[in-house]
Structures are given as C-alpha cells and as structure tokens.
N, C-alpha and C positions, 0 to 999 in steps of 0.2 A: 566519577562516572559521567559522560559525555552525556548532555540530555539530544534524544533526538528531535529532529523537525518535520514537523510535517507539513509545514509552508513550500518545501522544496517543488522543484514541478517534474519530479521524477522521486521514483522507491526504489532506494537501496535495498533490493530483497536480501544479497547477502552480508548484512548491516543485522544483527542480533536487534540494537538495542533499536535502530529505524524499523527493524519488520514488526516490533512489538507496538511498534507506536502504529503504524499503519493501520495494525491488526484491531489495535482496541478504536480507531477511530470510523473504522468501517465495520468494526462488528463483527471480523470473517476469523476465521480458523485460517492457522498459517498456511494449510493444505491448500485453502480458498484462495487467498491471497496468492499464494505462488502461481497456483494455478491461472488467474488473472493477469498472472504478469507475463508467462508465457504464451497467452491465447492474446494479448491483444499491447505488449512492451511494457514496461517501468512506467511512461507516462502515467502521472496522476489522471488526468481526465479523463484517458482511458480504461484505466483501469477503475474508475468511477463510475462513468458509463458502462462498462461489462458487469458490474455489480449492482448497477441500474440502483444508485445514488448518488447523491448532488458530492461533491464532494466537500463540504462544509469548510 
C-alpha cells in the first residue's frame, strides 16, 4: 500500500489514499476538502488559506 504525502505542494483529490491523508491533516470531510479544491485549485496553500489554516 502506497503511503501518501502530504509534503507535496498540490492534492491529488482523485488519489483515495492522498485525499485521506489530506483529509485527516486539515480535519475537513472529504465533501470539505473537494470542495476547497474546486473554489480555489489542488494548491496546498490555497486550499489552506480557504480553510483558513496554516497548513502545518
């Protein structure tokens, strides 16, 4: 099983095992998450900033 990254500087939303890691590192429901990546792209920092957290 491939472990995912979350160092990358973009989110493979259609990545199962990348959306789950996303998911539990920002806390959001994958709903959330998708949602974030279509209001503001894959970028991490963006999608950090629209969740209005640091992205750690």
């Amino acid at each position: 099983m491939p472990i995912a990254s979350t160092s990358a500087s973009h989110i493979d939303i259609n990545d199962r095992v990348v959306r789950e890691a996303w998911m539990a590192r920002f806390g959001v429901t994958e709903e959330r998450l998708r949602k974030a990546v279509r209001m503001v792209s894959s970028r991490v920092t963006n999608v950090a900033a629209y969740l209005d957290q640091p992205k750690r």
